[in-house]
C-alpha positions, 0 to 999 in steps of 0.5 A: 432140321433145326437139331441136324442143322439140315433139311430132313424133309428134303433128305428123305424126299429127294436124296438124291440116293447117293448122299442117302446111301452114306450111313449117317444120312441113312440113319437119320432118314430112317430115324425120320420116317420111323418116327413120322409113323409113329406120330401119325399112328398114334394121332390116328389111333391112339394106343398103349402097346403092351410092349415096343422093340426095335431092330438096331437103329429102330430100338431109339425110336423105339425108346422115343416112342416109350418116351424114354428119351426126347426129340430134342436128344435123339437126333443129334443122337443118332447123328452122333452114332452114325458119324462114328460108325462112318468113320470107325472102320476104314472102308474095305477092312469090315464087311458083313454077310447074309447067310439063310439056311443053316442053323446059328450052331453050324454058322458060329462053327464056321465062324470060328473056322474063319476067324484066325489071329488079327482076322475075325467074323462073328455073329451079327443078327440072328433075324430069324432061326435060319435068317443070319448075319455075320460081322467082321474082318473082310477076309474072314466075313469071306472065308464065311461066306465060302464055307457057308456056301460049302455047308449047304446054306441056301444064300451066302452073300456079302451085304452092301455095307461097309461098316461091320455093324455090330462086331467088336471091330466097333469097339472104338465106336462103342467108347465114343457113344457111351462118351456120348451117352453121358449128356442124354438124360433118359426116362423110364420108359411109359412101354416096356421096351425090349432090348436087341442086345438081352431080350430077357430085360428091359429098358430102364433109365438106368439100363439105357447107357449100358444097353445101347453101349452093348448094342453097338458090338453085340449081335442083334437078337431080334428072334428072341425079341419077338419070341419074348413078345409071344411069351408076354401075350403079344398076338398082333405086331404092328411094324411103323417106319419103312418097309415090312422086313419086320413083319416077314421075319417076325412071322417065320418066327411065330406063325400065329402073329396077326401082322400089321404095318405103317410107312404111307398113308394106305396102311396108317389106315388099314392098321388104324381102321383095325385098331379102331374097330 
């Protein structure tokens, strides 16, 4: 609270879900429990992972974990990311779609079907092969969703949310958060730390600036992520903050992850019992 000059705790346990539902109240309550779990995994067994990654939002706790940047800094951070998001696309200009079951080949084909002058829907999040997510211009992010459905894909449907996360409509907002970035001083992370937006690297205090600018408009590419995490040796993935979206998609990706997760008291310690056996 004394970052954000708010009650977190109050935010996360009582909302109310109005006031959660708006970006920037979302982004914080997540970054919270994010980084709750993390504490109370590492208090409770304490661990050097061979490497970290996180999904959008999640890659700054991710790097708060590595210890490549500090309490102190990625609060107001985050805040700072998800009042620019809010206020970088009028409501009802940008739209986002969830489409399963056609390849990333055939979704970038209809995407540049849809797209026209001034109009435009691209990809978004490849989440996992046939798991994708596409960003843009509402009209066109719905003519995707159209021609989606037309091609055979198993669910075509827009999303809830009303910024177009990670498109080049951000532009604006990437500008601002690399103005931003400019006061956050970074450290070499203690973990490797993949980034969503080049698997193929990882995060160094150098990179950071650059790579979260990027991650602002470029499509998350969480399939290669965990695909890299396979090709370093990584056979166990434990999800720490809310939910286990993570652990569902990183198993349609590889099948022979062990999959563990924290977010309340009973899986800190199924996953801590494990780790310390």
């Amino acid at each position: 609270g004394r970052l954000l000059e708010m009650d977190v705790a109050d935010l996360c346990f009582q909302g109310p879900q109005e006031r959660l539902s708006l970006t920037v109240f979302t982004q914080i309550a997540v970054l919270t429990v994010d980084i709750a779990c993390w504490e109370a995994l590492r208090e409770a067994a304490p661990m050097t992972p061979e490497v970290m990654a996180g999904h959008s939002l999640g890659e700054y706790a991710a790097l708060y974990a590595a210890g490549a940047v500090t309490l102190d800094d990625v609060f107001p951070l985050v805040k700072a990311r998800a009042e620019y998001h809010q206020r970088a696309v009028p409501v009802g200009v940008g739209a986002m779609a969830a489409i399963v079951g056609l390849t990333r080949e055939r979704v970038d084909a209809i995407c540049r079907e849809a797209s026209s002058p001034g109009t435009v829907v691209a990809l978004a999040l490849q989440n996992s092969s046939n798991q994708l997510v596409v960003s843009g211009h509402t009209p066109a992010v719905d003519a995707a969703v159209e021609m989606a459905a037309t091609a055979g894909a198993l669910q075509a449907v827009r999303l809830p949310i009303s910024v177009p996360c990670h498109s080049r409509l951000l532009d604006p907002t990437a500008a601002l958060l690399a103005e931003r970035l400019r006061s956050v001083t970074f450290e070499d992370t203690a973990v490797p730390v993949i980034p969503n937006c080049d698997p193929e690297v990882f995060y160094t205090r150098d990179r950071a600036t650059a790579l979260l600018t990027r991650q602002i408009t470029s499509p998350v590419r969480w399939q290669e992520t965990v695909e890299r995490m396979v090709a370093l040796g990584v056979d166990t993935v434990i999800e720490v903050g809310p939910g286990r979206i993570l652990s569902g998609l990183s198993k349609r990706i590889h099948r022979g992850l062990k999959l563990l997760n924290v977010e309340d008291a009973a899986s800190l310690k199924k996953t801590a019992d494990f780790l310390n056996s």
